[in-house]
C-alpha positions in Angstrom: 0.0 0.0 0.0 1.5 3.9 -1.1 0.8 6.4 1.6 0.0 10.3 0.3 0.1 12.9 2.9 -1.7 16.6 2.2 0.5 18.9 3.6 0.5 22.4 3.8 -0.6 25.6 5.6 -4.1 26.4 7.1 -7.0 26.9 4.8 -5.0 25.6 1.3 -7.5 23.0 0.6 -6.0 19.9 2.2 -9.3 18.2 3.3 -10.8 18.9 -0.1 -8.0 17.2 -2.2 -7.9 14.4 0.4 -11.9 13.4 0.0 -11.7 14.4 -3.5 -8.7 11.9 -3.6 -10.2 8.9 -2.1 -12.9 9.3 -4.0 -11.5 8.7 -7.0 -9.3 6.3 -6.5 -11.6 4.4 -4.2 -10.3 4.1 -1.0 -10.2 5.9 2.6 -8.5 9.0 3.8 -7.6 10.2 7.2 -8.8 13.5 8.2 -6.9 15.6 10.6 -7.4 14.0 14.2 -6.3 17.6 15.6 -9.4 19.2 14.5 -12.0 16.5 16.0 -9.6 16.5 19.6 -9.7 20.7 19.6 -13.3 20.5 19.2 -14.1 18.8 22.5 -11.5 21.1 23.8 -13.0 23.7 26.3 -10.4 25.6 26.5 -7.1 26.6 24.4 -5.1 23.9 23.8 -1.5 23.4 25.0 1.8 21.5 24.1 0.7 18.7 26.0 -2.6 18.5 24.0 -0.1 17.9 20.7 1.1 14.6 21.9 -2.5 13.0 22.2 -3.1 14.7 18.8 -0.2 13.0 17.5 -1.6 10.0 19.2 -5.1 10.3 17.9 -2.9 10.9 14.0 -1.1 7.7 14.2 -4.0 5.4 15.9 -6.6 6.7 13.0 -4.1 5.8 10.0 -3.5 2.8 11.6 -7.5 2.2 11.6 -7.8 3.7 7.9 -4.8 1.4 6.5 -6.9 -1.3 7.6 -9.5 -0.1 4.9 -7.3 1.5 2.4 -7.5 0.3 -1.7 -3.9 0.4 -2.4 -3.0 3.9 -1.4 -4.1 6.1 1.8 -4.6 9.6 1.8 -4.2 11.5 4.9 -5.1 15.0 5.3 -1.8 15.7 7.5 1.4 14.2 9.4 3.5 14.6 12.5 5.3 16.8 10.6 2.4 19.7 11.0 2.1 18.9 14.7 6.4 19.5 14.8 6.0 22.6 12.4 2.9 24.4 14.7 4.5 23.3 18.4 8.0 25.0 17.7 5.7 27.7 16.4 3.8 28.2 19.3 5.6 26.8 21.7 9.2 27.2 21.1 9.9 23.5 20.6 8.5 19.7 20.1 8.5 16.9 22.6 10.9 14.4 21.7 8.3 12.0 21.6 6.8 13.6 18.8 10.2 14.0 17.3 11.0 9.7 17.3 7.5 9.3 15.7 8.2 11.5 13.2 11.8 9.5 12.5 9.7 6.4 11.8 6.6 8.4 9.7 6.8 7.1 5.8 5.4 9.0 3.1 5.3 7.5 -0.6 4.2 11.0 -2.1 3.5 14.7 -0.5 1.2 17.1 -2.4 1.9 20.4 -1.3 -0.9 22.9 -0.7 -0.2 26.4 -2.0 -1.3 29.6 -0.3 -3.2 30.7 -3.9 -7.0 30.0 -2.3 -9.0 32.8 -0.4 -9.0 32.0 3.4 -11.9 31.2 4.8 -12.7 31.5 8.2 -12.8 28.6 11.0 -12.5 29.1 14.7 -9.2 26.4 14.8 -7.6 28.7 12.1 -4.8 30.8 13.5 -3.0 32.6 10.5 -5.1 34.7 8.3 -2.8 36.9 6.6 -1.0 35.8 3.8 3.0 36.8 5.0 2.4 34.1 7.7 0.2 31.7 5.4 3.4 31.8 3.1 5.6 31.6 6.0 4.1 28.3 6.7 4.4 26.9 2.8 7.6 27.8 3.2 8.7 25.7 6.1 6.3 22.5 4.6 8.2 23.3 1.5 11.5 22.7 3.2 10.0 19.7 5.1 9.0 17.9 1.7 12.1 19.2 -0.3 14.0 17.3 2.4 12.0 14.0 3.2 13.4 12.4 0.3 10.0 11.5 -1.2 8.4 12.0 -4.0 6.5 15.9 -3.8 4.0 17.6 -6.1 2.7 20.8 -5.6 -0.8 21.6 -6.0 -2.0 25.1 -6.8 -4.8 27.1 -8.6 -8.5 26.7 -8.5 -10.3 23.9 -7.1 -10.6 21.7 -10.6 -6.6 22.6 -11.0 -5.8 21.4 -7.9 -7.1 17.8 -8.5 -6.3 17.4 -11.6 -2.4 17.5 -10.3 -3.7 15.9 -7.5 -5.1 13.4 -9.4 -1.9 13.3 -12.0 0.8 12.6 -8.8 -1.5 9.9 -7.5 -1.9 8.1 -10.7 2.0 8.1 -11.3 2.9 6.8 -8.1 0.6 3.9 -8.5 2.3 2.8 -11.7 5.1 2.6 -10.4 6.1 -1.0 -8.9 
């Protein structure tokens, strides 16, 4: 089974791409666990809150693998918990860090900064200096992993036809 992670900064269309994704290629995706966990959240959450999120990540790919069609897509890695705890925090937990060392990734698609935000109370970054702030570092992250990256920009229909394009090529290869 090929693994594809959606990575990139807030409101760039990761959960779309990764529906849109196992859609057509008939299989499961993996939302992002840190949105259901801030939800039952009443109040702000803390650095302590990212290691049950990266918890709550790993156990629900896990669970999706299970049902996956050849490839899973997963709206998010470890990597984003990393990128937003030195953010807000100033640093990771180590045990975040060793999960990450053992994270694989057959493909990354890249989610440009080109849509209009839209709002959401879990959405931190609305102006675009930080929005490409954060491409920036996931850029760096994929450019470094040593897999296989596409990024994915434009409208909507643009977006998953390369989408579509870096999935399709990655399955034909053995």
């Amino acid at each position: 089974m090929k693994k594809v992670v959606v990575i990139g900064p807030e409101s760039t269309g990761k959960s779309t791409i990764s529906e849109t994704l196992a859609i057509h290629f008939n299989t499961v995706w993996t939302p992002e666990y840190a949105r259901e966990y801030i939800d039952q959240l009443d109040r702000p959450y803390n650095q302590h809150d990212l290691l049950e999120i990266a918890a709550g990540q790993l156990a629900l790919e896990r669970q999706q693998a299970m049902k996956a069609n050849k490839v899973l897509i997963c709206d998010t890695d470890l990597h984003v918990i990393k990128v937003w705890s030195e953010h807000k925090f100033g640093n990771c937990d180590l045990r975040i860090l060793k999960q990450l060392e053992q994270q694989q990734c057959d493909l990354y698609l890249l989610t440009y900064v080109d849509l209009p935000w839209e709002e959401d109370p879990q959405r931190e970054y609305p102006d675009l200096g930080m929005r490409t702030y954060f491409y920036n570092i996931y850029r760096d992250i994929v450019m470094g992993s040593g897999a296989r990256w596409q990024e994915i920009k434009g409208s909507y229909e643009e977006r998953e036809v390369l989408a579509i394009a870096a999935v399709q090529q990655l399955l034909a290869q053995p």
